[in-house]
N, CA, C and O of each residue as an XYZ file, in Angstrom:
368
protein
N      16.199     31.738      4.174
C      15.114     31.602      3.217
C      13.933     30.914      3.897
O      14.024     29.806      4.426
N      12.701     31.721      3.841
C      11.083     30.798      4.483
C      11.078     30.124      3.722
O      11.473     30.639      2.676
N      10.747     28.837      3.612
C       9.933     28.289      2.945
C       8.459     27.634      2.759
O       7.902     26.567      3.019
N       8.106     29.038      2.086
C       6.627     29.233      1.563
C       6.562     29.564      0.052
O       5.953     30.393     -0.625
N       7.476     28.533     -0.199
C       7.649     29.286     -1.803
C       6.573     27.336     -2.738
O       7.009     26.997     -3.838
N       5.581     26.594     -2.216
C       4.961     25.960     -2.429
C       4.029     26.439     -3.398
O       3.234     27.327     -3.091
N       4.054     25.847     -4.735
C       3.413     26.278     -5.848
C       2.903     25.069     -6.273
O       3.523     24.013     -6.398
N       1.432     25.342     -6.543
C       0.640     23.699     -7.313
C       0.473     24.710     -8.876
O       0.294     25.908     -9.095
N       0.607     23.738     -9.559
C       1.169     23.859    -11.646
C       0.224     23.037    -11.826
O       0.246     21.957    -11.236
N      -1.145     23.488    -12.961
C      -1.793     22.772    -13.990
C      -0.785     22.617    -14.655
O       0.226     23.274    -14.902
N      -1.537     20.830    -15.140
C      -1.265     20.565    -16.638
C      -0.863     21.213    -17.876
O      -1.784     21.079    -18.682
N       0.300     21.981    -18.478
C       0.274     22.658    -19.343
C       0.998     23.807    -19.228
O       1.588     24.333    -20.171
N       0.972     24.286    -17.922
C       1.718     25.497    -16.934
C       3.194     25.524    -16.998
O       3.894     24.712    -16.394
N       3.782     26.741    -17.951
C       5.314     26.507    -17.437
C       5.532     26.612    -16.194
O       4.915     27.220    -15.319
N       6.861     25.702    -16.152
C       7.406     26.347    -14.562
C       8.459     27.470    -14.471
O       9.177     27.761    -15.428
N       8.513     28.078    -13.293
C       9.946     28.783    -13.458
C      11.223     28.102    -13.167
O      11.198     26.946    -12.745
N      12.320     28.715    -13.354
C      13.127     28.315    -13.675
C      13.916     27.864    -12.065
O      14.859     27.092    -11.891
N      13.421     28.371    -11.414
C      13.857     27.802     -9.939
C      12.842     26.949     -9.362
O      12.725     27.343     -8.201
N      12.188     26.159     -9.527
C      11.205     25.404     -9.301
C      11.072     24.032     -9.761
O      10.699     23.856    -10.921
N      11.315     23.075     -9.045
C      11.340     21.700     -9.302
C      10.385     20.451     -8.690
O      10.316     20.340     -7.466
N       9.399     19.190     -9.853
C       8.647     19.026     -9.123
C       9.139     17.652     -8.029
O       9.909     16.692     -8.052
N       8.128     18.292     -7.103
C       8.108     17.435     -5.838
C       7.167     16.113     -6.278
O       7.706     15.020     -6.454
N       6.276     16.226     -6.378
C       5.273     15.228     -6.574
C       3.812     15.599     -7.187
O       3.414     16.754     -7.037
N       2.928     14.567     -7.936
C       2.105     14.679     -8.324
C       0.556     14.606     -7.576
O       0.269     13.441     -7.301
N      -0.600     15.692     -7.155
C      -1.392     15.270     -5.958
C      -2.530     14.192     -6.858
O      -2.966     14.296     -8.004
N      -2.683     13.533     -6.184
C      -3.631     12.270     -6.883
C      -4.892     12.168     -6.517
O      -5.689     11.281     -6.825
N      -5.074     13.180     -5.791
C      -6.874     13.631     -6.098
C      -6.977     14.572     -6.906
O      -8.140     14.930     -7.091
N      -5.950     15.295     -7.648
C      -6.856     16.455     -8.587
C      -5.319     16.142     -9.555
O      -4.410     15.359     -9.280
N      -5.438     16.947    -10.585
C      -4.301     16.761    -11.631
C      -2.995     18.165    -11.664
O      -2.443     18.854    -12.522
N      -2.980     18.044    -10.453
C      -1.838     18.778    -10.001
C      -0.561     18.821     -9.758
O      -0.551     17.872     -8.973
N       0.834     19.253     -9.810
C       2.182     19.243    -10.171
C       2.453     20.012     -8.541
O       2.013     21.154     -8.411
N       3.237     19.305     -7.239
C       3.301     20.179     -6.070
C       4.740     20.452     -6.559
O       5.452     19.537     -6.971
N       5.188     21.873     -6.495
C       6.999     22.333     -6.806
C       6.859     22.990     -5.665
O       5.916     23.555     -5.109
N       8.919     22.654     -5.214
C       9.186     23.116     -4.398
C      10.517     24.237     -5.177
O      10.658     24.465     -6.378
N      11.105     24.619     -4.356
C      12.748     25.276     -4.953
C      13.263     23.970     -5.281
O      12.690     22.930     -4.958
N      14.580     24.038     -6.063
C      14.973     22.946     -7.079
C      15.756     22.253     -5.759
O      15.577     21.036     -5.804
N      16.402     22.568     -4.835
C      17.421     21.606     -3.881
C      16.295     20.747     -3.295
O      16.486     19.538     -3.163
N      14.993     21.372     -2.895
C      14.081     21.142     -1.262
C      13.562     20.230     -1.961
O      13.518     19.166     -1.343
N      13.028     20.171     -3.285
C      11.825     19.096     -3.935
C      12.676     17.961     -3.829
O      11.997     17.035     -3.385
N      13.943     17.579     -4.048
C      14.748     16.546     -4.206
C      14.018     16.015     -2.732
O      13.219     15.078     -2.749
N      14.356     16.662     -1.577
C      14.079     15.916     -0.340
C      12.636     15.865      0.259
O      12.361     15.152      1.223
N      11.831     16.584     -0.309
C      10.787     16.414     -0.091
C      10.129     15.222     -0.934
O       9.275     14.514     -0.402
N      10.482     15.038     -2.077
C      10.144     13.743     -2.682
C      10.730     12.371     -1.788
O      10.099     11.431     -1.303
N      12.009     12.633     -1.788
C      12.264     11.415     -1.137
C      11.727     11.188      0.204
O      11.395     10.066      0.588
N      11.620     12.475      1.075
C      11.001     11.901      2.331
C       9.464     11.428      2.315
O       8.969     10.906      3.314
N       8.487     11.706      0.732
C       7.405     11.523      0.942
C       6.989     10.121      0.497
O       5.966      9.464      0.690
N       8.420      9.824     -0.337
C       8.342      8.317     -0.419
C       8.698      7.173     -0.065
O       8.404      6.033     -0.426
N       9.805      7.894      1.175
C       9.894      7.057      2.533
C       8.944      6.757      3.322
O       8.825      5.711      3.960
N       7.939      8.054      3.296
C       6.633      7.824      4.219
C       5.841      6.417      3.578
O       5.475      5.450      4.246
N       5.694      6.593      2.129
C       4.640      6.013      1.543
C       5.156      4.244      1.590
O       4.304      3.356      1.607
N       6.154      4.044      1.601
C       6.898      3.019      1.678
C       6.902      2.251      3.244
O       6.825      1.024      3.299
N       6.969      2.823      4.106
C       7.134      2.541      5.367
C       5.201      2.130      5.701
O       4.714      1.206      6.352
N       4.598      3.141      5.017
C       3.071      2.790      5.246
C       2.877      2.120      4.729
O       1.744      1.845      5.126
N       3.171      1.223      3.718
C       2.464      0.161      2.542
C       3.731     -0.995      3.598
O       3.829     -1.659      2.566
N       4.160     -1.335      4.058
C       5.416     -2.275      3.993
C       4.781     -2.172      5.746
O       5.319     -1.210      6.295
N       4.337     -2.509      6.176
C       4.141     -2.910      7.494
C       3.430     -4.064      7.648
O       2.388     -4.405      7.088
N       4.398     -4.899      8.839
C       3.755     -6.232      9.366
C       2.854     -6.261      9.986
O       2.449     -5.434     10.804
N       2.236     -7.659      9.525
C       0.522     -8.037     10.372
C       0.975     -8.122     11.569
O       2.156     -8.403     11.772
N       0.013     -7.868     12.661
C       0.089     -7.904     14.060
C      -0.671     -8.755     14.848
O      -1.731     -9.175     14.382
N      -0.207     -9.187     16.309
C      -0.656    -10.431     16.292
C      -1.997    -10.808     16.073
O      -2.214    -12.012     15.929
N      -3.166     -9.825     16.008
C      -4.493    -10.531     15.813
C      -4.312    -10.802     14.197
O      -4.392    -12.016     14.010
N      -4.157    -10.287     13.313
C      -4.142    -10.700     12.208
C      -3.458    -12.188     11.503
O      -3.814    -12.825     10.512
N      -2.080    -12.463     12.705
C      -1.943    -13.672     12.629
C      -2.441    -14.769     13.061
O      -2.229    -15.878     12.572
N      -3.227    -14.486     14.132
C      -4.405    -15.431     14.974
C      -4.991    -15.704     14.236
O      -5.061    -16.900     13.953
N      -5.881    -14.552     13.377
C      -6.793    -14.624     12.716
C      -6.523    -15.327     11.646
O      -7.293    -16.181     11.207
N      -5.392    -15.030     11.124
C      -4.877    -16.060      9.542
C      -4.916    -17.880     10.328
O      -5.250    -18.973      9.873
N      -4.560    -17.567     11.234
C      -4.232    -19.645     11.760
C      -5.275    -19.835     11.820
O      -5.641    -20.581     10.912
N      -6.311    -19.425     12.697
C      -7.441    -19.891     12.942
C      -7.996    -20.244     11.679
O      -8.204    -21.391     11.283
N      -8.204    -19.268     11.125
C      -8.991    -19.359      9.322
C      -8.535    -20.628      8.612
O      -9.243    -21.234      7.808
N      -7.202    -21.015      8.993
C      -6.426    -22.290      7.949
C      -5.964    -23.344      8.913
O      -4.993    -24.047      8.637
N      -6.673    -23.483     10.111
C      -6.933    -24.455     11.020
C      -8.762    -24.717     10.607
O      -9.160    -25.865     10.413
N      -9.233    -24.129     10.563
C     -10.257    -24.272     10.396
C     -10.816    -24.915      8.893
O     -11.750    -25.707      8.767
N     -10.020    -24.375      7.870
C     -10.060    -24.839      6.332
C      -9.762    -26.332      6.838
O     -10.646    -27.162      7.055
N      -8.283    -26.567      7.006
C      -7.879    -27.586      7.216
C      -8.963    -28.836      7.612
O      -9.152    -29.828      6.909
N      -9.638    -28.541      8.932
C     -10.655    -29.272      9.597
C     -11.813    -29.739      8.530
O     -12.555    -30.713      8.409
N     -11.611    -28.751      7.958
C     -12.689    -28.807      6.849
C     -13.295    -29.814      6.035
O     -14.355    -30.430      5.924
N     -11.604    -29.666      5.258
C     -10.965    -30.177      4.239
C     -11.032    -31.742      4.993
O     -11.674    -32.605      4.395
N     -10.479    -32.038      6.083
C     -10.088    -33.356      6.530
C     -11.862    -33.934      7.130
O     -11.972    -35.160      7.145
N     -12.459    -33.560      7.342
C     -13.634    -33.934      7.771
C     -14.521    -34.368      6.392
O     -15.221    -35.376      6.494
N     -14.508    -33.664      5.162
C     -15.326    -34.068      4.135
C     -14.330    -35.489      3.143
O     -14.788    -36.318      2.357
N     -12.787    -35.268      3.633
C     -12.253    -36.964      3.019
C     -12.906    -37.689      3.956
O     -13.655    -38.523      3.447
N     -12.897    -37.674      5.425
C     -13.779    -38.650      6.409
C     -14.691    -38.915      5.725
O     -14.547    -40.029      5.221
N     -16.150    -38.119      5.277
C     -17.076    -38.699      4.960
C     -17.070    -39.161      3.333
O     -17.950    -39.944      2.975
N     -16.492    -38.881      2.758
C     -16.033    -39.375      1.632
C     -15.451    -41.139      1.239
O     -15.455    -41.897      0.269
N     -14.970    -41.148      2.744
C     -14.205    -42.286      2.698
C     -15.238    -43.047      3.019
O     -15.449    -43.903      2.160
N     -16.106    -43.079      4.094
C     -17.075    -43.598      4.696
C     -18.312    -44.047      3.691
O     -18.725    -45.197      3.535
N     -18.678    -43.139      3.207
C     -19.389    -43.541      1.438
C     -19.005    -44.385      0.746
O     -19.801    -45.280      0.460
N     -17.711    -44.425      0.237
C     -16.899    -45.278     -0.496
C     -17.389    -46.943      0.268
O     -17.897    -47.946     -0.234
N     -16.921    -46.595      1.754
C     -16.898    -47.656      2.315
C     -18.251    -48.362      2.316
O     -18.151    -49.571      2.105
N     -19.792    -47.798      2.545
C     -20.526    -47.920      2.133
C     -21.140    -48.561      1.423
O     -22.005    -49.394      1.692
N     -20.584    -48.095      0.054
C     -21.045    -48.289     -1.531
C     -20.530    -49.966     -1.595
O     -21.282    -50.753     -2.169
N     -19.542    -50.357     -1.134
C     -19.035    -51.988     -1.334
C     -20.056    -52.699     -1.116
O     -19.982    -53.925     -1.191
């Protein structure tokens, strides 16, 4: 069996009876069916993809970049109690 049997279904559209859906396309309002065994695995492999792409670790510049950013807050933060304190001290 080829499989070129890929059918996109409006809203409203029966399906046939050997045809099961794979997934929904999310730029237009479309139904992708495959044959009823293949859609089973084509769904799941497309939501292995989508899963594996959303679920990936920061790499090392992004962690540089996060320390630096909250080394730098930090400094921040500790430099304006300095002058804070120094005011206080001041004000007596």
């Amino acid at each position: 069996m080829l499989v070129t049997k890929i059918r996109y279904v409006q809203e409203g559209e029966k399906l046939p009876w050997w045809l099961g859906l794979a997934y929904w396309e999310w730029s237009r309002p479309v139904a992708v069916c495959y044959p009823i065994p293949l859609n089973l695995l084509i769904r799941w492999s497309r939501n292995v993809y989508f899963w594996v792409k959303a679920s990936h670790r920061p790499d090392w510049l992004a962690n540089r970049l996060q320390e630096a950013h909250d080394a730098g807050f930090h400094k921040g933060i500790m430099h304006e109690l300095r002058t804070q304190a120094e005011w206080l001290k001041l004000m007596k």
